[in-house]
RODO-2510 file (C-alpha; in nm, 4 decimals, decimal comma):
residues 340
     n   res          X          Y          Z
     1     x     2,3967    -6,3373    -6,2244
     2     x     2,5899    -6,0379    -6,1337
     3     x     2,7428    -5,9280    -6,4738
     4     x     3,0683    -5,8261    -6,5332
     5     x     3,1476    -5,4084    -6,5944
     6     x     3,3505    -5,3693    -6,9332
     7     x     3,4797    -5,0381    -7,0607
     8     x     3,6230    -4,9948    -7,4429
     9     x     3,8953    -4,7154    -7,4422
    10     x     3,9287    -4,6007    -7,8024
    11     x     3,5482    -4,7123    -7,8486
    12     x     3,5331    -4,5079    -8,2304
    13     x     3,8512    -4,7355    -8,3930
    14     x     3,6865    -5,0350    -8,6297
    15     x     3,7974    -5,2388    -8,3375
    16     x     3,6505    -5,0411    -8,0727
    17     x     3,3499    -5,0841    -8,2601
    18     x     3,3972    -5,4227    -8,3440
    19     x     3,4015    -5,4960    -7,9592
    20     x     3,0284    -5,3493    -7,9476
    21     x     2,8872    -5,5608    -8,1945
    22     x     3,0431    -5,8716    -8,0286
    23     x     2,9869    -5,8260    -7,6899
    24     x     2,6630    -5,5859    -7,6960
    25     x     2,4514    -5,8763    -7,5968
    26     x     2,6828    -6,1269    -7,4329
    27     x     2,5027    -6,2459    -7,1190
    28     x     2,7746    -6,1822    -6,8580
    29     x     2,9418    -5,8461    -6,9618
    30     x     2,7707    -5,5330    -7,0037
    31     x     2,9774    -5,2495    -7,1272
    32     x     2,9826    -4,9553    -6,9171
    33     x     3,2141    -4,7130    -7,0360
    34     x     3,2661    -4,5793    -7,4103
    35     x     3,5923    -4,3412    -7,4573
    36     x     3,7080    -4,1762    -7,7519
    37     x     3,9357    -3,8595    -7,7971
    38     x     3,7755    -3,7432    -8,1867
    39     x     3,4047    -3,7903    -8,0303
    40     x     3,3493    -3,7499    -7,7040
    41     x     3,0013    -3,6255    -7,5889
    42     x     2,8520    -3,8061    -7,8627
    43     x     2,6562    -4,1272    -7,8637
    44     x     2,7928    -4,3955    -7,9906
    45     x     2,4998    -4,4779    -8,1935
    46     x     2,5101    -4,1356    -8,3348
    47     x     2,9062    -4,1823    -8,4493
    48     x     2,7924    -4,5640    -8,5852
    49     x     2,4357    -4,5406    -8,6622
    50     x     2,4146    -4,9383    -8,7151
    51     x     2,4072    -4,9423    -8,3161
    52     x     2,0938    -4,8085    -8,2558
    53     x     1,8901    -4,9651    -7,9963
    54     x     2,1988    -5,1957    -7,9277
    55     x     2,4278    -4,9504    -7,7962
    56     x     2,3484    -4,5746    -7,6871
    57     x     2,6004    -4,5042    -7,4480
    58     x     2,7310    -4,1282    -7,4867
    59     x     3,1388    -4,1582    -7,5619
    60     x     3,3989    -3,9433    -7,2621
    61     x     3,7251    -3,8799    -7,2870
    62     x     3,9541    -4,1177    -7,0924
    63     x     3,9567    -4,0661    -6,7000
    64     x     4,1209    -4,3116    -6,4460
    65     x     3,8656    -4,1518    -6,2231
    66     x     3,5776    -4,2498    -6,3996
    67     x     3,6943    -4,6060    -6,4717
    68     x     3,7531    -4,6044    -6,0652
    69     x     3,3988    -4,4688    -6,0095
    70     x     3,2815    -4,7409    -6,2296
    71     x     3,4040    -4,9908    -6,0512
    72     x     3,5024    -5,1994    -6,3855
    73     x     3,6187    -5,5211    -6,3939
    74     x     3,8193    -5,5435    -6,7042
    75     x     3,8844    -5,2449    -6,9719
    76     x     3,9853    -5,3413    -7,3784
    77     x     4,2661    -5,1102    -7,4949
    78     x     4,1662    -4,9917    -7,8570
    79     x     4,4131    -4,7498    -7,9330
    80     x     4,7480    -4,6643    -8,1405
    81     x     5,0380    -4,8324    -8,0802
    82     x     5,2481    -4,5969    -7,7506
    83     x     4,9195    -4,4733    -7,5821
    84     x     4,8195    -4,7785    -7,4296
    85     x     5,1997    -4,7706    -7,2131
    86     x     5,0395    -4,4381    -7,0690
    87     x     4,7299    -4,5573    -6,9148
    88     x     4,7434    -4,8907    -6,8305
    89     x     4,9708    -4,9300    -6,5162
    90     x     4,7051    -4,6631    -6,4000
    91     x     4,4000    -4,8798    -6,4321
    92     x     4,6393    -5,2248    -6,3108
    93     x     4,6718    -5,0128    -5,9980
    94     x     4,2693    -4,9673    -5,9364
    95     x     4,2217    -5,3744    -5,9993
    96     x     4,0971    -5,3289    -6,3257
    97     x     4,1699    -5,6302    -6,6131
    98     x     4,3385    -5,5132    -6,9359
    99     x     4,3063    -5,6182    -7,2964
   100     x     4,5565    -5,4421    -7,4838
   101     x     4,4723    -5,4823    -7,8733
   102     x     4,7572    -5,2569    -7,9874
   103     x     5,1406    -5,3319    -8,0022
   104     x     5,3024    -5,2163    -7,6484
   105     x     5,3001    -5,5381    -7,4648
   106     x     5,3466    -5,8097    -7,7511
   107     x     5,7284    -5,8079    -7,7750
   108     x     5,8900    -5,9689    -7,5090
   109     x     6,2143    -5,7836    -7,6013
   110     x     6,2178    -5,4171    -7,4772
   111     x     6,4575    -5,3513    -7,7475
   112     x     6,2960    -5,5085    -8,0454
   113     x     5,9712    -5,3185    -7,9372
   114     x     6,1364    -4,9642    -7,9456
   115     x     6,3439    -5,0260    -8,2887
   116     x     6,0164    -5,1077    -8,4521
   117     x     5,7821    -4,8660    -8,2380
   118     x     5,8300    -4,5984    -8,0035
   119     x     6,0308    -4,5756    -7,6807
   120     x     5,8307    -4,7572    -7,3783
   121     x     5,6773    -4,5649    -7,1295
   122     x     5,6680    -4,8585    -6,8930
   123     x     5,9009    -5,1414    -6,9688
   124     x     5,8362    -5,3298    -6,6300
   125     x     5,4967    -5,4389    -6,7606
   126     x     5,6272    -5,6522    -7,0814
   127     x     5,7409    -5,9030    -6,8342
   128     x     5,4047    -5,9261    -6,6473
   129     x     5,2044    -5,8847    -7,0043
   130     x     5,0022    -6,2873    -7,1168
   131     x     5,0849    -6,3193    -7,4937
   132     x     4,6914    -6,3704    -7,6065
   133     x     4,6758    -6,6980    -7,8311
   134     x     4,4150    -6,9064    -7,6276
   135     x     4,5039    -7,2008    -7,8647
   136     x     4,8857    -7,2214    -7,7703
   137     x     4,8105    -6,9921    -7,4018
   138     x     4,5163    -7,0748    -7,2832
   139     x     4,6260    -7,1482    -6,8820
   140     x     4,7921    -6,8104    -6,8729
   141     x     4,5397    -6,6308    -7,0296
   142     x     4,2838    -6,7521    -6,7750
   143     x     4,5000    -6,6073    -6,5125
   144     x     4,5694    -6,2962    -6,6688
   145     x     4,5542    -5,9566    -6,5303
   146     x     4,7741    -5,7720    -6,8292
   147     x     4,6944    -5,9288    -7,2043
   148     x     4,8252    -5,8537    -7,4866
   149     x     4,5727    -5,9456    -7,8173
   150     x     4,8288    -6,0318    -8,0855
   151     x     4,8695    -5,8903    -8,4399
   152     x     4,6594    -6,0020    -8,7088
   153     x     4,8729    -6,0864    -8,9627
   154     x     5,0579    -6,2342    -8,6959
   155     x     4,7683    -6,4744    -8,5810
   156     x     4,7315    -6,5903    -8,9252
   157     x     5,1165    -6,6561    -8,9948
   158     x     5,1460    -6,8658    -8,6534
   159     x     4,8137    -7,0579    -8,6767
   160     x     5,0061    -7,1497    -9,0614
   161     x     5,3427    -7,2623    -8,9376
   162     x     5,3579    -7,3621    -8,5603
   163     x     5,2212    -7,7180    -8,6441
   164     x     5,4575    -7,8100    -8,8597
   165     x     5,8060    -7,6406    -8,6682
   166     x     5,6521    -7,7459    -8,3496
   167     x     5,6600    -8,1430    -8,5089
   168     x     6,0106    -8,0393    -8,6525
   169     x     5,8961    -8,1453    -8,9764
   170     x     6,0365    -7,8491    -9,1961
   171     x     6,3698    -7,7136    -9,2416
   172     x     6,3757    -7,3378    -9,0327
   173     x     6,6018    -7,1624    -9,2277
   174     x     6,3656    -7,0945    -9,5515
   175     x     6,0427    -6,9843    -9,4527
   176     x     5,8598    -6,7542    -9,6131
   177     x     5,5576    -6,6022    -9,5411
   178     x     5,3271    -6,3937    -9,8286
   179     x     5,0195    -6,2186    -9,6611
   180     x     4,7425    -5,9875    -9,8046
   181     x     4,4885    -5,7870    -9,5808
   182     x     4,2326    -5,6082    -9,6356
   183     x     4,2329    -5,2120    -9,6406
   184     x     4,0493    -5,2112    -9,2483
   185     x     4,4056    -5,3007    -9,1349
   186     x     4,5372    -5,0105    -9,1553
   187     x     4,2440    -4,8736    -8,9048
   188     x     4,0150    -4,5910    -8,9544
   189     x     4,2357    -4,2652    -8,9409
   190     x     4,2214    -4,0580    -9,2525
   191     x     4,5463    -4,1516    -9,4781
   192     x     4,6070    -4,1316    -9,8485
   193     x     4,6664    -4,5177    -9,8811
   194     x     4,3055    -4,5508    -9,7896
   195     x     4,1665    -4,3342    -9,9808
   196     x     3,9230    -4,4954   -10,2387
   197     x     4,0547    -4,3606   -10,5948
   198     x     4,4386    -4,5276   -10,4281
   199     x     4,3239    -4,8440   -10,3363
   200     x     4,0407    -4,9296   -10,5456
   201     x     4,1277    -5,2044   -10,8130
   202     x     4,5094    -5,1800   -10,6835
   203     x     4,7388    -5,4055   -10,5153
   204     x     5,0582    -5,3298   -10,3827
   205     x     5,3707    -5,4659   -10,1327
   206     x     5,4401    -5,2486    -9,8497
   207     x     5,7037    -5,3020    -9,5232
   208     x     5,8884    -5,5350    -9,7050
   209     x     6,1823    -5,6880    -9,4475
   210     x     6,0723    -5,3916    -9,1836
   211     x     5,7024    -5,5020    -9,1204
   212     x     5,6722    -5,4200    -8,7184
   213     x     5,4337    -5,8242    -8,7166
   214     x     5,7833    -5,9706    -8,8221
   215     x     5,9336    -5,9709    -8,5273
   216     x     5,6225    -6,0848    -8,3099
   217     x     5,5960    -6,3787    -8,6087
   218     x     5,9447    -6,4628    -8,5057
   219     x     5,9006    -6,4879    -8,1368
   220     x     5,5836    -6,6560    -8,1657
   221     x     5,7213    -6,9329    -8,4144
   222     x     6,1127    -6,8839    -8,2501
   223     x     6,2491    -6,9012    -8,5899
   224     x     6,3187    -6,6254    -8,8524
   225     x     6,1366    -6,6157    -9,1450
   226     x     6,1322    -6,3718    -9,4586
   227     x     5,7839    -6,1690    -9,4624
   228     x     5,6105    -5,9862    -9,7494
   229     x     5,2704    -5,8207    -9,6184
   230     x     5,0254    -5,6544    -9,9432
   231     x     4,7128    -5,4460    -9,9351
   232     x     4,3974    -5,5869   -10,1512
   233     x     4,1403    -5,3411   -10,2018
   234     x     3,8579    -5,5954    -9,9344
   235     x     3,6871    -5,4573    -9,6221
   236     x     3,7623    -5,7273    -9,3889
   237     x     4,0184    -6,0583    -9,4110
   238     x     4,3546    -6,1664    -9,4570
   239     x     4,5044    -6,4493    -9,6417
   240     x     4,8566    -6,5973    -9,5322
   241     x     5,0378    -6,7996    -9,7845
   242     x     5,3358    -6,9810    -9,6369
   243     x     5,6053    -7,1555    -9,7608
   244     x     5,8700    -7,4280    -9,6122
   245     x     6,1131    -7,6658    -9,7129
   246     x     6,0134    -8,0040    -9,5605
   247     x     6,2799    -8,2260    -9,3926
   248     x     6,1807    -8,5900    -9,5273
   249     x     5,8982    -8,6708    -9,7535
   250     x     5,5689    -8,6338    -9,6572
   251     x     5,2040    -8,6724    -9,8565
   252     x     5,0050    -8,4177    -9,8232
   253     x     4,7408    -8,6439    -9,6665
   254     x     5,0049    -8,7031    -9,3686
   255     x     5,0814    -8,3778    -9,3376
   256     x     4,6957    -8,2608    -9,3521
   257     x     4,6234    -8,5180    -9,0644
   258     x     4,9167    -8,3619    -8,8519
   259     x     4,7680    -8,0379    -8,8744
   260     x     4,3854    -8,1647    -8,7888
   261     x     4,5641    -8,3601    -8,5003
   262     x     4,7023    -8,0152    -8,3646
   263     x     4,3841    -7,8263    -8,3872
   264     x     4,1504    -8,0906    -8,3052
   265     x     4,0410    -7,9328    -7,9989
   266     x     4,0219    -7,5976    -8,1180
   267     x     3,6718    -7,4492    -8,1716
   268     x     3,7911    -7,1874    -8,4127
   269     x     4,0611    -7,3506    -8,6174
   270     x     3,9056    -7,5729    -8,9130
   271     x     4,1447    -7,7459    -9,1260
   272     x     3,9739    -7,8210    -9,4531
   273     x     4,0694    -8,0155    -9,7784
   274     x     3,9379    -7,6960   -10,0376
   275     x     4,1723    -7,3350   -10,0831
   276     x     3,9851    -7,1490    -9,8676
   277     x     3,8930    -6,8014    -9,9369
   278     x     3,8730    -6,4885    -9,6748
   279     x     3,4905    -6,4821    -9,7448
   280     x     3,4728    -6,8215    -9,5889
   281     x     3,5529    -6,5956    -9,2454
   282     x     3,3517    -6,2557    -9,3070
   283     x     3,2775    -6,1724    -8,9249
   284     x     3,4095    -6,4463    -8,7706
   285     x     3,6427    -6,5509    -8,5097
   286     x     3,7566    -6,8564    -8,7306
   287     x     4,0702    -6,9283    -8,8865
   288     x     4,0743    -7,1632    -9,1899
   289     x     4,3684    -7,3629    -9,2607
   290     x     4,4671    -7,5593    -9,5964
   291     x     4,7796    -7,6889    -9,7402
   292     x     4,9240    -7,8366   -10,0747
   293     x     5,2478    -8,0285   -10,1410
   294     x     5,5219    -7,9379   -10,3773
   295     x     5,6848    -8,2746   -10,4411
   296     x     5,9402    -8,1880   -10,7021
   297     x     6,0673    -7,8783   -10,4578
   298     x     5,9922    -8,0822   -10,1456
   299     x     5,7517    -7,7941   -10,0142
   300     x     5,4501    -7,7502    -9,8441
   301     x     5,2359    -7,5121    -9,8843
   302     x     5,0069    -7,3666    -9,6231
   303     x     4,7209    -7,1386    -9,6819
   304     x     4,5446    -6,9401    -9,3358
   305     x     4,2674    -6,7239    -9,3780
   306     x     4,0928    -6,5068    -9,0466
   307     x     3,9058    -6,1820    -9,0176
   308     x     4,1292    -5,9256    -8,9455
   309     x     3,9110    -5,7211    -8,7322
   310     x     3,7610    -6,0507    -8,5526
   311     x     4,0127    -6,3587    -8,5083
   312     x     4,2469    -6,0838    -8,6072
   313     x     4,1520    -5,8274    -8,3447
   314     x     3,8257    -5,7890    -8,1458
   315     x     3,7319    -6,1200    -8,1888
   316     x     4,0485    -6,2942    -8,0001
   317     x     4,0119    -6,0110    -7,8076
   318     x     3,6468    -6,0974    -7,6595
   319     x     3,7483    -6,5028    -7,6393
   320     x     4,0571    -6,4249    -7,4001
   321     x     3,7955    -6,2160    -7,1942
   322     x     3,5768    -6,5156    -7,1736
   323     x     3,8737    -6,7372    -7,0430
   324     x     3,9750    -6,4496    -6,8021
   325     x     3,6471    -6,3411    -6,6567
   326     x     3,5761    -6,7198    -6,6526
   327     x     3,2926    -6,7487    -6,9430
   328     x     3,2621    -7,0281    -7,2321
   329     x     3,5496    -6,9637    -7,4033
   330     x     3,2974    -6,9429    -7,7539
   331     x     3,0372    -6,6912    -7,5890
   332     x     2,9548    -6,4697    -7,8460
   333     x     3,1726    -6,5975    -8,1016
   334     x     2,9761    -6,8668    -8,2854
   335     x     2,9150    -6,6653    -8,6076
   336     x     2,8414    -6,7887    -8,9390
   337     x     3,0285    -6,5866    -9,1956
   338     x     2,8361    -6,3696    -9,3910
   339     x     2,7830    -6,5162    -9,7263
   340     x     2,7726    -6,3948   -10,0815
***
């Protein structure tokens, strides 16, 4: 079999390098091309020494010429949100499949996008862009030449709600939506929130009502909803805990049954009966969902835990490129968390 040629712009980011790990052996891809700005000329394996004898390719700087030359079939987008606007129509224009894992193609309103970002560099894309949730996408993902990986609190929030608003089972008006995520979120550039001696046995609010996931929450779910994201001093996961106002009665057994009835075909949702906790998903590309009743308030309670640099990130990422490049959607993503 003919594999197919993958590049990783922004290759040095925890996600660039969380695309390596996942895909370094998948039997259809083999990655080609390794860019990064802070070390180019360097090995990969010298910048992460973890990949040695996995991955030695030497990192470049970004050239649409090279990614021509290579003759690649689909490039992942690893970079800050506004760069990715600058380089992809380039590489649409050679044939070349994109997986953008930042922000510029999410929002489907150019306006929203530039009040909580950066002015667009090309707008006429957004319309063109495939949203990337396989579980609620999956058709137009398969057919996509422009994705757009979503956010990772954002994948955790919508796994949490769209069952029940989709059913119409909980009042719209009064959701709210508590998250915590792990320090990795905030990526790998050098900033005093993630420095040890501030975030080490700390715990803080941040964004409150100007988070920049709100607003893809709200598209995704098409309702608004108040949002309170917090940093826990964790390498890897988030935990969503969200909060509605049901409609009628319901037990929390028929509301648990909806939910497996939603996601029974999914491979990486698991509804469970426990509290799950974000170790339960350490590497994964699982999302684990669990609820609880209120029955004096008449409100459920819904509990979503992921990876944040896996189902959050690099993970998704790698199961849209299996439905676009026509893999098993699962290829490389059957991972066992790591546990203690």
């Amino acid at each position: 079999m003919n594999k197919k040629k993958i590049g990783i712009i922004g290759a040095t980011g925890y996600t660039g390098v969380e695309l390596i790990r996942l895909l370094w052996d998948h039997p259809g891809v083999s990655i080609m091309w390794l860019t990064s700005k802070t070390y180019a000329g360097q090995k990969i394996s010298d910048v992460f020494p973890h990949l040695k004898k996995k991955c030695e390719l030497l990192t470049e700087e970004f050239s649409i010429a090279k990614a021509e030359k290579l003759k690649l079939d689909l490039v992942f987008v690893a970079l800050p949100h506004g760069l990715a606007q600058e380089i992809v129509p380039s590489l649409l224009e050679k044939n070349i499949k994109v997986i953008d894992l930042g922000a510029d193609y999410r929002l489907q309103d150019v306006s929203t996008y530039e009040k909580h970002y950066v002015p667009h560099k090309s707008p006429e894309l957004i319309k063109k862009a495939v949203y990337g949730l396989p579980e609620i996408y999956r058709d137009q993902v398969k057919k996509a030449n422009l994705l757009a990986n979503p956010g990772c609190y954002v994948t955790a929030a919508t796994f949490a709600l769209r069952p029940i608003i989709d059913k119409k089972l909980v009042k719209t008006d009064s959701i709210i939506i508590d998250a915590k995520s792990s320090i990795s979120g905030a990526g790998r550039k050098l900033a005093l929130t993630s420095h040890f001696n501030e975030t080490y046995n700390n715990f803080y609010a941040y964004n409150i009502t100007k988070h920049r996931h709100q607003p893809e929450i709200e598209q995704n779910l098409g309702v608004k909803v108040v949002f309170t994201p917090h940093v826990i001093p964790i390498d890897r996961g988030i935990l969503v805990t969200a909060y509605a106002d049901l409609i009628d009665k319901l037990s929390e057994a028929q509301l648990l049954n909806t939910y497996k009835e939603y996601y029974a075909d999914e491979p990486f949702i698991k509804v469970v009966n426990h509290l799950p906790a974000v170790k339960e998903v350490a590497g994964t590309n699982d999302c684990i969902i669990a609820l609880r009743v209120d029955d004096a308030a008449n409100k459920v309670i819904i509990i979503s835990v992921i990876d944040n640099l896996v189902k959050g990130a690099s993970g998704q990422a790698v199961q849209n490129m299996n439905l676009m490049l026509g893999f098993p959607e699962t290829q490389n993503l059957k991972h066992i968390s790591l546990y203690p």
